[in-house]
C-alpha positions in Angstrom: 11.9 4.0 -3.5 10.4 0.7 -2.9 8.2 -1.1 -5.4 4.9 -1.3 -2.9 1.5 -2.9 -3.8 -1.6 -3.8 -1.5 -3.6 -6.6 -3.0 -7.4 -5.7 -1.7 -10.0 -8.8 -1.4 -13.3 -8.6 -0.8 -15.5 -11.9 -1.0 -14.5 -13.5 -4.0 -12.9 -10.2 -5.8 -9.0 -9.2 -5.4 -7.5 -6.6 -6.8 -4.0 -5.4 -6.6 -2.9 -1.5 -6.5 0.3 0.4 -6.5 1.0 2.1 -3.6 1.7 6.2 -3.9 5.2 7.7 -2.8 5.3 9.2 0.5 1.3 8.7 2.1 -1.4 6.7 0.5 -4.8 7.2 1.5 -7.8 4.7 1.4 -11.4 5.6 2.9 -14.8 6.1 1.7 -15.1 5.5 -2.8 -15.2 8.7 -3.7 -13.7 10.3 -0.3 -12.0 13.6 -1.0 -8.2 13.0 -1.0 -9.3 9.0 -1.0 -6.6 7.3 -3.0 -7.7 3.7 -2.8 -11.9 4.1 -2.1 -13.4 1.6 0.0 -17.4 1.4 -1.1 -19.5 1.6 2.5 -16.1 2.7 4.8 -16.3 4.7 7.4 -13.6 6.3 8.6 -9.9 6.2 7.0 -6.5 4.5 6.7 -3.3 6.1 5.9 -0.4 3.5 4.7 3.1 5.0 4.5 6.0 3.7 2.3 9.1 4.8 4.4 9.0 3.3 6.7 6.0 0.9 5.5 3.2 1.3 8.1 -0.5 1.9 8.1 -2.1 3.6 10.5 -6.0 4.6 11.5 -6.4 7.7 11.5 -10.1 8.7 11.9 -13.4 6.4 11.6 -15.7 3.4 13.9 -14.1 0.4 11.8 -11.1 -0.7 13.6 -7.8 -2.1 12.0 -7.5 -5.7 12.4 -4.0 -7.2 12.6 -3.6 -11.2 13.7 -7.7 -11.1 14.8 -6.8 -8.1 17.1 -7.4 -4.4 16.7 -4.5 -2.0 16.2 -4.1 1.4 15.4 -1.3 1.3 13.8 1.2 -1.6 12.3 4.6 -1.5 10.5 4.7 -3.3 7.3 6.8 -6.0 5.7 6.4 -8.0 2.5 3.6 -10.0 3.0 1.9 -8.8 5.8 -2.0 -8.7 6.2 -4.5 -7.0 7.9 -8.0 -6.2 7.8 -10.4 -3.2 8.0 -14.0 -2.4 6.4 -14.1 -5.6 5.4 -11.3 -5.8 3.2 -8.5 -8.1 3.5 -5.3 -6.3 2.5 -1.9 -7.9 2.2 1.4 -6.3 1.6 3.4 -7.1 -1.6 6.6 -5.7 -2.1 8.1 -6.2 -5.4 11.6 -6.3 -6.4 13.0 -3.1 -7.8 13.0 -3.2 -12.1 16.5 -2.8 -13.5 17.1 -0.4 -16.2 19.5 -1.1 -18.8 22.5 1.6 -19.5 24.0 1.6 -22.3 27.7 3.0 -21.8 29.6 4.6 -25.2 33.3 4.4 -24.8 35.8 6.0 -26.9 39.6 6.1 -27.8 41.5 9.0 -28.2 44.4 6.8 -29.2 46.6 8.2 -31.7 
């Protein structure tokens, strides 16, 4: 699984959140189902991890992608878009390496 974050900025605050496995929703603050609440949005977002996309799904606000509106837009590392808004940019992290430690033994006689 990839190691997804959105970094959210709105005026001078930015915040950065891990993105859920499988479907992450963002909508209204306090939205029932709302992963990532948006205060005053109206409608809602889904972002999808495999393969990274977010689409709109219901709502007035449009998607903004490159000062255009979208409905939907695949994701890479670093991509932004806007919506509500809220700047969001993509951030896809590097995947953490766990250390094993291996026990060998000899049977040598």
């Amino acid at each position: 699984m990839l190691n997804l974050k959105l970094e959210l900025k709105r005026g001078s605050k930015t915040q950065t959140i891990s993105l859920q496995a499988g479907l992450t929703r963002i909508g209204p603050k306090g939205g029932r189902g709302i992963d990532i609440g948006i205060e005053g949005a109206d409608g809602e977002l889904h972002v999808w991890d495999s393969p990274p996309k977010v689409v709109r799904v219901q709502g007035e606000d449009a998607l903004i992608s490159s000062g255009e509106p979208v409905e939907e837009l695949l994701l890479d590392n670093g991509t932004e878009f806007a919506w509500c808004g809220v700047k969001f940019r993509l951030r896809e992290l590097p995947p953490v390496l766990q250390e094993i430690c291996l026990l060998y033994t000899s049977d040598a006689a």
